[in-house]
Backbone and ligand atoms as CSV (ligand in chain L), in Angstrom:
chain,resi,resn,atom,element,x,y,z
A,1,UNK,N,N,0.862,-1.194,0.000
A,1,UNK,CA,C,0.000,0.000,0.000
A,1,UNK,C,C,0.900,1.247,0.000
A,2,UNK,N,N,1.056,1.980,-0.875
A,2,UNK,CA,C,1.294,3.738,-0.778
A,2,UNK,C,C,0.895,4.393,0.227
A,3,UNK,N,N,1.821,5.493,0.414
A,3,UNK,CA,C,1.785,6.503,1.600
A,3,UNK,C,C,0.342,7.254,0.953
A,4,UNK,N,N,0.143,7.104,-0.667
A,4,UNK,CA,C,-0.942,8.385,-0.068
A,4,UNK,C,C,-2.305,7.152,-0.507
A,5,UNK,N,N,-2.072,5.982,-0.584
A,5,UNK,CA,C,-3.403,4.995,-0.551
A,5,UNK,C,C,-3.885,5.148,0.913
A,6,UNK,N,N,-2.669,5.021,1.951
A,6,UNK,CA,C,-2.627,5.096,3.357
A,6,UNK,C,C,-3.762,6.761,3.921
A,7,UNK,N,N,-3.362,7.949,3.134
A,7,UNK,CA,C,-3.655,9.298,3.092
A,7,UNK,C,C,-5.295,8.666,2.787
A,8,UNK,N,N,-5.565,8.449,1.764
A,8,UNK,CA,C,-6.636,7.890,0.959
A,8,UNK,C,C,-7.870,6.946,2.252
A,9,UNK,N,N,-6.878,6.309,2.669
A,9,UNK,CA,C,-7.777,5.330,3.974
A,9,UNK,C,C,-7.775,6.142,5.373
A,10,UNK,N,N,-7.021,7.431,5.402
A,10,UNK,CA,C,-6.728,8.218,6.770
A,10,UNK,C,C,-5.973,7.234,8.107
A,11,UNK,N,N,-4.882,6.538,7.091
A,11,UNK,CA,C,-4.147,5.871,8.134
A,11,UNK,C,C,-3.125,6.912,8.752
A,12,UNK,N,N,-3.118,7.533,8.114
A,12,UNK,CA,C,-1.687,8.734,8.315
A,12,UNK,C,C,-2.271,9.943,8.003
A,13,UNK,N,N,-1.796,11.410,8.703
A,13,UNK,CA,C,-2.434,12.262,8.870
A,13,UNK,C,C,-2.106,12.772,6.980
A,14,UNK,N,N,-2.998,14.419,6.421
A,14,UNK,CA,C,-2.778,15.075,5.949
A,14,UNK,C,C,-3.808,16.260,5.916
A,15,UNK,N,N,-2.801,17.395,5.418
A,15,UNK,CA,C,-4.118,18.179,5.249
A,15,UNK,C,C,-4.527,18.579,4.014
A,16,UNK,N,N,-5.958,17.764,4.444
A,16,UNK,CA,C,-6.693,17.564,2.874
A,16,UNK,C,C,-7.190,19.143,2.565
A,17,UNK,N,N,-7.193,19.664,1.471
A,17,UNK,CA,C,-7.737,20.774,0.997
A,17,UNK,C,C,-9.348,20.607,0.283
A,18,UNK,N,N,-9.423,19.380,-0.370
A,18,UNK,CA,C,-10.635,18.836,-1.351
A,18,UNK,C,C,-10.903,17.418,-1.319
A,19,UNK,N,N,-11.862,16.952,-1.303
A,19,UNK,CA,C,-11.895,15.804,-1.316
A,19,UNK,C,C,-13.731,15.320,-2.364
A,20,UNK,N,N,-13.653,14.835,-3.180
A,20,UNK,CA,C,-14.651,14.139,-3.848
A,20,UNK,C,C,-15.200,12.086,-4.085
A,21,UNK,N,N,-15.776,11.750,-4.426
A,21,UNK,CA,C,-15.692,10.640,-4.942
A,21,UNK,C,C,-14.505,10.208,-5.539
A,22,UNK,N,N,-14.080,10.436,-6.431
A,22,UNK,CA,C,-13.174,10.156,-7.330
A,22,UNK,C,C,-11.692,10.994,-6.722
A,23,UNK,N,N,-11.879,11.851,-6.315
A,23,UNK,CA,C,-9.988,12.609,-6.032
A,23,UNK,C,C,-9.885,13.149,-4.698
A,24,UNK,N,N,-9.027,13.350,-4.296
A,24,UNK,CA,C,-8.267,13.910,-3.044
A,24,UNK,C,C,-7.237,14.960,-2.868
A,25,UNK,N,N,-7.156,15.683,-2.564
A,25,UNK,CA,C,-6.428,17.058,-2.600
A,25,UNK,C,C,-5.786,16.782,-1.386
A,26,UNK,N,N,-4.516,17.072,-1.348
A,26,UNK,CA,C,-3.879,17.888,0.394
A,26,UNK,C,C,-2.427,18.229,-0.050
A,27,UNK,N,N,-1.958,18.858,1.137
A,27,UNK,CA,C,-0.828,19.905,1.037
A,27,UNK,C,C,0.082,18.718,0.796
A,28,UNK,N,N,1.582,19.096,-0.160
A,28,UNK,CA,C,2.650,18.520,-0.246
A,28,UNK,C,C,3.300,18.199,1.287
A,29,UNK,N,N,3.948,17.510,1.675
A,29,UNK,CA,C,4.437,17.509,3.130
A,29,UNK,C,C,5.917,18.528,3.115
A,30,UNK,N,N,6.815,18.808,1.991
A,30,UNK,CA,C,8.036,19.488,1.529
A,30,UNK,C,C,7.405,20.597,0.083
A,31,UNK,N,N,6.681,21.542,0.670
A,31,UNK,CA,C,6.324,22.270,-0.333
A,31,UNK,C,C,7.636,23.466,-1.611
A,32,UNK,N,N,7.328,23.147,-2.550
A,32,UNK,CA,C,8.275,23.469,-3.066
A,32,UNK,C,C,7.722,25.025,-3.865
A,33,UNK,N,N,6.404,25.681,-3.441
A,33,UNK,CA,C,6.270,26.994,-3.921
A,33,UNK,C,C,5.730,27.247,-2.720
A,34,UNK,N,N,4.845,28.532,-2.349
A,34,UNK,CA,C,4.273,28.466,-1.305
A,34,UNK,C,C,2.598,27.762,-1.594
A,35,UNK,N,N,2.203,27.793,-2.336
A,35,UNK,CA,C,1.117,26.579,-3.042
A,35,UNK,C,C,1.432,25.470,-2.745
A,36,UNK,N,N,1.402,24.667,-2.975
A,36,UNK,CA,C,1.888,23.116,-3.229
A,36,UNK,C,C,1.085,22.113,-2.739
A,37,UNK,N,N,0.457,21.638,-3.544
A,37,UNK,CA,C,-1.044,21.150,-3.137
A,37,UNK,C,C,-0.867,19.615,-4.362
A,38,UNK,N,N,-1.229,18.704,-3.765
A,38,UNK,CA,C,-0.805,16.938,-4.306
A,38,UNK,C,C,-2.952,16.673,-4.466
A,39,UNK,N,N,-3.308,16.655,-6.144
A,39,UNK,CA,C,-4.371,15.934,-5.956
A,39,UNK,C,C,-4.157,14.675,-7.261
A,40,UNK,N,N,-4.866,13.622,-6.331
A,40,UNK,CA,C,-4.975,12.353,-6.089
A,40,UNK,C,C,-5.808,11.550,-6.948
A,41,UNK,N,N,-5.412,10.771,-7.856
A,41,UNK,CA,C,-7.284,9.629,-7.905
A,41,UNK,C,C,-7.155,8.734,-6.450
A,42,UNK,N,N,-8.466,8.473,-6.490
A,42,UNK,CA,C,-8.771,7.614,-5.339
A,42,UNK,C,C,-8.267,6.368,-5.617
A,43,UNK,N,N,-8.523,5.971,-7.477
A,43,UNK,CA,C,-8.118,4.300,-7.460
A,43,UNK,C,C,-6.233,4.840,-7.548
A,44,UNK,N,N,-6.292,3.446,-7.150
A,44,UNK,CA,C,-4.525,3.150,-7.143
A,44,UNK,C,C,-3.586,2.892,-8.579
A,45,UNK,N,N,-3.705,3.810,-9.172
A,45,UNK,CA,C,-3.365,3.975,-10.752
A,45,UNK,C,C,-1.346,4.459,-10.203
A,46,UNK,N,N,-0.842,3.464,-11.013
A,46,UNK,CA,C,0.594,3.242,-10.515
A,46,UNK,C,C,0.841,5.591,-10.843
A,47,UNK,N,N,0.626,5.436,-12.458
A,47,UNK,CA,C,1.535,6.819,-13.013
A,47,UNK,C,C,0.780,6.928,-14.166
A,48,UNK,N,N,1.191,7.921,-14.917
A,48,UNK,CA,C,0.626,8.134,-16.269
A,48,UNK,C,C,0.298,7.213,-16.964
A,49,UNK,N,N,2.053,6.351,-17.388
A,49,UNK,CA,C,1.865,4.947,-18.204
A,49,UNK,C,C,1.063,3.847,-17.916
A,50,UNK,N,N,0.455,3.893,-16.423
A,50,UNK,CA,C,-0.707,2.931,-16.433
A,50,UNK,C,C,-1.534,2.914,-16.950
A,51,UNK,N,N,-2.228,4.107,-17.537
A,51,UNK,CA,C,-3.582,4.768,-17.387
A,51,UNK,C,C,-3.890,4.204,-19.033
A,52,UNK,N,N,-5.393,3.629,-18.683
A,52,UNK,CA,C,-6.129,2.892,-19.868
A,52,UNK,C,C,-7.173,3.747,-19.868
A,53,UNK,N,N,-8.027,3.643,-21.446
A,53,UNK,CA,C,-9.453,4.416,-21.655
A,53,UNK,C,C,-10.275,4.552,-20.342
A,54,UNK,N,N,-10.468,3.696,-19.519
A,54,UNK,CA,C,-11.077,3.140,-18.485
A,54,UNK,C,C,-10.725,4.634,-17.525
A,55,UNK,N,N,-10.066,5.184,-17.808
A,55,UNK,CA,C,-9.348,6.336,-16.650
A,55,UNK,C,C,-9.737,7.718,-16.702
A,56,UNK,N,N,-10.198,7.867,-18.437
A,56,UNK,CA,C,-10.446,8.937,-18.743
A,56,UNK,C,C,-11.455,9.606,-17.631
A,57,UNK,N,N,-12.326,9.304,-17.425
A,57,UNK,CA,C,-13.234,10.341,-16.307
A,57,UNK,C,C,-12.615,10.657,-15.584
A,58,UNK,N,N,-11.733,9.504,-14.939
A,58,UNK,CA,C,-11.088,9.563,-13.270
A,58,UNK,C,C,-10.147,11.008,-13.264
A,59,UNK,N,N,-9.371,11.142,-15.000
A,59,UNK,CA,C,-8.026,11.710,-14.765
A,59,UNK,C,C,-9.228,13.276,-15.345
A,60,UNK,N,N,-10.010,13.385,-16.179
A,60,UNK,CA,C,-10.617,14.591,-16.168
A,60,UNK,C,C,-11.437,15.197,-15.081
A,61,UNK,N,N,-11.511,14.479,-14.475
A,61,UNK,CA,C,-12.113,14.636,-12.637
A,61,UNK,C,C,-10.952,15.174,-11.920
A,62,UNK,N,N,-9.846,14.768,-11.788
A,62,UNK,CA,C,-8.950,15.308,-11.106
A,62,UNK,C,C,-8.173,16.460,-12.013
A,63,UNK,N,N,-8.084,16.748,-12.936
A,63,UNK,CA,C,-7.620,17.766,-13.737
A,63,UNK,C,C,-8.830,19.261,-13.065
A,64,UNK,N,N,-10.066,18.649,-13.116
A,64,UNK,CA,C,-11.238,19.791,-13.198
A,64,UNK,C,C,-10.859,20.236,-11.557
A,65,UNK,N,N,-10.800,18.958,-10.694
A,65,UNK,CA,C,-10.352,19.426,-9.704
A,65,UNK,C,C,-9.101,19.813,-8.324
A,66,UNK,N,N,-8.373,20.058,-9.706
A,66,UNK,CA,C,-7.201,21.030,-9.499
A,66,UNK,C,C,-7.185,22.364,-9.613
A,67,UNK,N,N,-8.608,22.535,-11.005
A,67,UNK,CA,C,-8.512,24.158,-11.670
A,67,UNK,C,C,-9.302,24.233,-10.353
A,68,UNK,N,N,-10.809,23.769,-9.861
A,68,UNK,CA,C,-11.513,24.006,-8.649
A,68,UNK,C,C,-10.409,24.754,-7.389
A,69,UNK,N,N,-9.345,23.460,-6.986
A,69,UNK,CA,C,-8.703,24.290,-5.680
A,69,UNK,C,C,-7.962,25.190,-6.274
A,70,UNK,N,N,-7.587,25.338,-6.848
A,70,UNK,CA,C,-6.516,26.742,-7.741
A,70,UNK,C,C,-7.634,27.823,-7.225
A,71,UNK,N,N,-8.546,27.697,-7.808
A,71,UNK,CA,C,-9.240,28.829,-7.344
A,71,UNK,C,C,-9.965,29.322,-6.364
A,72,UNK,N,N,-10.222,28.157,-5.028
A,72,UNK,CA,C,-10.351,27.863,-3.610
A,72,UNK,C,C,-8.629,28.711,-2.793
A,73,UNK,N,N,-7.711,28.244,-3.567
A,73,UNK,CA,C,-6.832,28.832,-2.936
A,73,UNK,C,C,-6.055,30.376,-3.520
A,74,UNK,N,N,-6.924,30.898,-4.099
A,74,UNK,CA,C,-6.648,32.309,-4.801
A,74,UNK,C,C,-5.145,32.764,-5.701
A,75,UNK,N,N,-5.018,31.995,-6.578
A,75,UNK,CA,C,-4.221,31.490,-7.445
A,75,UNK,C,C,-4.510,31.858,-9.080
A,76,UNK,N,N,-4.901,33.158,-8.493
A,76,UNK,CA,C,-5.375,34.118,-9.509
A,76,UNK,C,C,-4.658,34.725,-10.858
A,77,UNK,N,N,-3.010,35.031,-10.544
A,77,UNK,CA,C,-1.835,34.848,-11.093
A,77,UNK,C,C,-1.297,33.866,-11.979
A,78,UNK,N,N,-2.458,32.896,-12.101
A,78,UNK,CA,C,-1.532,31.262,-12.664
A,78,UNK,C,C,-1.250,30.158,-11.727
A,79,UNK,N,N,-0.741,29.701,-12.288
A,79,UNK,CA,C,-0.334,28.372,-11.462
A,79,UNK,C,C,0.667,27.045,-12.376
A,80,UNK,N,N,1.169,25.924,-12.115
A,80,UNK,CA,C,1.737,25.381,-12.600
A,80,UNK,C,C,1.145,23.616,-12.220
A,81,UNK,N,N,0.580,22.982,-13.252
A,81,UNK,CA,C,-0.129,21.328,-12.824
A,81,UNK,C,C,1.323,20.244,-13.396
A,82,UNK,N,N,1.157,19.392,-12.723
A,82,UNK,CA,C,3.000,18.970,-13.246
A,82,UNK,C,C,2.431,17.416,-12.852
A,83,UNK,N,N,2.349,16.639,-13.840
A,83,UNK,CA,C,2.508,15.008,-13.224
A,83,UNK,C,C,3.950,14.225,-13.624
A,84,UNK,N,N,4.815,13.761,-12.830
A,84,UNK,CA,C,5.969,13.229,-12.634
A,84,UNK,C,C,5.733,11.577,-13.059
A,85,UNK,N,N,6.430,11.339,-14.010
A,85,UNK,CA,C,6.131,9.538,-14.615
A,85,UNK,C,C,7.306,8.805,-14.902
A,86,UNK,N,N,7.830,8.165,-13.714
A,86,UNK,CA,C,8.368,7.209,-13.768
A,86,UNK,C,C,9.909,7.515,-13.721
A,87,UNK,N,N,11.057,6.837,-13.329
A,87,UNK,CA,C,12.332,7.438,-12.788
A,87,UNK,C,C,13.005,8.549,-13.524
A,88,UNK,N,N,12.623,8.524,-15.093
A,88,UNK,CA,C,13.507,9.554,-15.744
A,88,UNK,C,C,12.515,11.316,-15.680
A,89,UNK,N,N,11.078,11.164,-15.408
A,89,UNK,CA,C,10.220,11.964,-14.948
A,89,UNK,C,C,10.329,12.421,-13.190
A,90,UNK,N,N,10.982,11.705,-12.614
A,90,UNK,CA,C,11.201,12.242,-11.000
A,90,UNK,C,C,10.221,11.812,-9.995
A,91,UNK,N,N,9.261,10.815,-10.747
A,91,UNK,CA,C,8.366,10.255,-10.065
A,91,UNK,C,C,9.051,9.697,-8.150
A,92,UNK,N,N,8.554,9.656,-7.506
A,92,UNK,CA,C,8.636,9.180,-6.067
A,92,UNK,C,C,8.237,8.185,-5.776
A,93,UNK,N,N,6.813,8.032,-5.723
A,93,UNK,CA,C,5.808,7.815,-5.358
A,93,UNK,C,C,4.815,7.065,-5.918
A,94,UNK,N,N,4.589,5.875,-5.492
A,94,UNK,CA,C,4.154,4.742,-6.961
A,94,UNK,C,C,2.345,5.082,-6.631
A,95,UNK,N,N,1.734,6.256,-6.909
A,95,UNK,CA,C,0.356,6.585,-6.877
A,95,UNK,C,C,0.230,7.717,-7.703
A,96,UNK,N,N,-0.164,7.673,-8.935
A,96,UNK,CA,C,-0.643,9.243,-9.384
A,96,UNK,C,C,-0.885,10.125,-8.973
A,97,UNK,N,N,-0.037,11.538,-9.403
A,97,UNK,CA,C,-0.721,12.923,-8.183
A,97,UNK,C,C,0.118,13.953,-9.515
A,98,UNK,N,N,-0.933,15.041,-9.067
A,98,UNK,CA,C,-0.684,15.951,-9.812
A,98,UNK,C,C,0.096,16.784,-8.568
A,99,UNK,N,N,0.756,17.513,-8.879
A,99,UNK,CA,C,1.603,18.754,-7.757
A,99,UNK,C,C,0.821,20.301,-8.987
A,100,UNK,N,N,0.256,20.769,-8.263
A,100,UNK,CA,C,-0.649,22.193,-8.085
A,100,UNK,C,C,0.233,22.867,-7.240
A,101,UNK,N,N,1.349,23.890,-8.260
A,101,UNK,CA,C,2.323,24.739,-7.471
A,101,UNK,C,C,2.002,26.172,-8.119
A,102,UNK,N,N,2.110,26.796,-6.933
A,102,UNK,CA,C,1.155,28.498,-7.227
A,102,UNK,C,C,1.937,29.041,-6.260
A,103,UNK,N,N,1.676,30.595,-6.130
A,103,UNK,CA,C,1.916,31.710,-5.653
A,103,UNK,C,C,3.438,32.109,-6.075
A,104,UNK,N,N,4.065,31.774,-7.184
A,104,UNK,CA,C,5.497,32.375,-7.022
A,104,UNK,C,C,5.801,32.079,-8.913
A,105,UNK,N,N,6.176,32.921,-9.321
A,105,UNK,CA,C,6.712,32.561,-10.785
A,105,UNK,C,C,7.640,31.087,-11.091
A,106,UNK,N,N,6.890,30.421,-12.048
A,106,UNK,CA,C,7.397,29.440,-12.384
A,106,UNK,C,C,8.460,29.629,-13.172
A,107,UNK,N,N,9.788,28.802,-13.255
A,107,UNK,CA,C,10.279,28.855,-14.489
A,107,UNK,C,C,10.664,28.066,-15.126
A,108,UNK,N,N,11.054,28.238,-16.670
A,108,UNK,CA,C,10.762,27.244,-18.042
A,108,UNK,C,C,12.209,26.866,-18.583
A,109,UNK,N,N,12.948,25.526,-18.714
A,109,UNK,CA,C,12.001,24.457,-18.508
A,109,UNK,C,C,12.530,23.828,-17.371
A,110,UNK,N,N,11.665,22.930,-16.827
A,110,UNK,CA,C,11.901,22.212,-15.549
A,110,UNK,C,C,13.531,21.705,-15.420
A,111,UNK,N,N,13.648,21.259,-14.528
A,111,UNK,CA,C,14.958,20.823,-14.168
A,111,UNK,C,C,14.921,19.015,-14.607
L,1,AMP,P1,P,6.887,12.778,-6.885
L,1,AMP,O1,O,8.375,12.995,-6.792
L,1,AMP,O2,O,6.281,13.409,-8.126
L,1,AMP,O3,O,6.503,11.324,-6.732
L,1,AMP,O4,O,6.243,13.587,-5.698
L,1,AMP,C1,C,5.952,13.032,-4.468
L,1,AMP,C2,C,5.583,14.155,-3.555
L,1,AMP,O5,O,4.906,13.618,-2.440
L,1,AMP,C3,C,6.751,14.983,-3.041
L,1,AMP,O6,O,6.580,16.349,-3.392
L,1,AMP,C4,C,6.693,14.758,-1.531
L,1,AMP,O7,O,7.063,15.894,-0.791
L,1,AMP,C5,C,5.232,14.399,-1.330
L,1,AMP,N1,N,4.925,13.594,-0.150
L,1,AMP,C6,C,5.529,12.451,0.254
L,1,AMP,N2,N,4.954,11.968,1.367
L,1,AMP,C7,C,3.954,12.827,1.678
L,1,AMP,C8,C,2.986,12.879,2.720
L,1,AMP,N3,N,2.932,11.952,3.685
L,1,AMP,N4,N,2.106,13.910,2.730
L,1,AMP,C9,C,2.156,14.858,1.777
L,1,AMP,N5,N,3.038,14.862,0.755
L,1,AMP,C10,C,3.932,13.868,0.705
């Protein structure tokens, strides 16, 4: 089981920002803007490259509700949605999550 399947079952604390049927929002634990907000599918979808037709709602559900907390958290300026896939992508974390990083100028291109 994943740290954030664990998040997902409230075995381990976080602070959730959003939460729906389908996705889960909460703060990064090492925020890397002053934003930094991790939302979630609920199913246990390894990363990008997992993801079959079967996903499409799940992953436009959590896309819609990213723009939702972006704008719950006044992120009016922009913002930056970033999904990390797999070791040469910087992935961590074997659970899909988008990182929703706001309040500070992004810059191009990633590291
Ligand atoms: P990634 O490198 O894309 O897999 O990102 C994983 C992210 O999860 C990192 O930004 C971590 O800081 C974050 N993270 C790891 N454990 C936790 C946790 N328990 N609660 C919140 N965020 C976490």
């Amino acid at each position: 089981m994943s740290i954030f399947a664990k998040i997902i079952a409230r075995e381990i604390p976080a602070d959730i920002v959003y939460e729906d049927d389908v996705c889960l929002a909460f703060r990064d634990i090492a925020p890397r803007a002053p934003t930094h907000i991790l939302v979630i599918p609920k199913k246990p979808i390894v990363g990008l490259s997992d993801l079959t037709v079967e996903d499409e709602a799940i992953m436009g559900r959590c896309v819609v509700a990213a723009s939702e907390v972006a704008r719950q958290q006044g992120l009016d300026n922009g913002y930056r949605l970033v999904v990390n896939c797999g070791d040469d992508g910087g992935q961590e974390v074997p659970h899909l999550h988008f990182h929703l990083l706001g309040g500070r100028a992004m810059s191009w291109p990633p590291g």
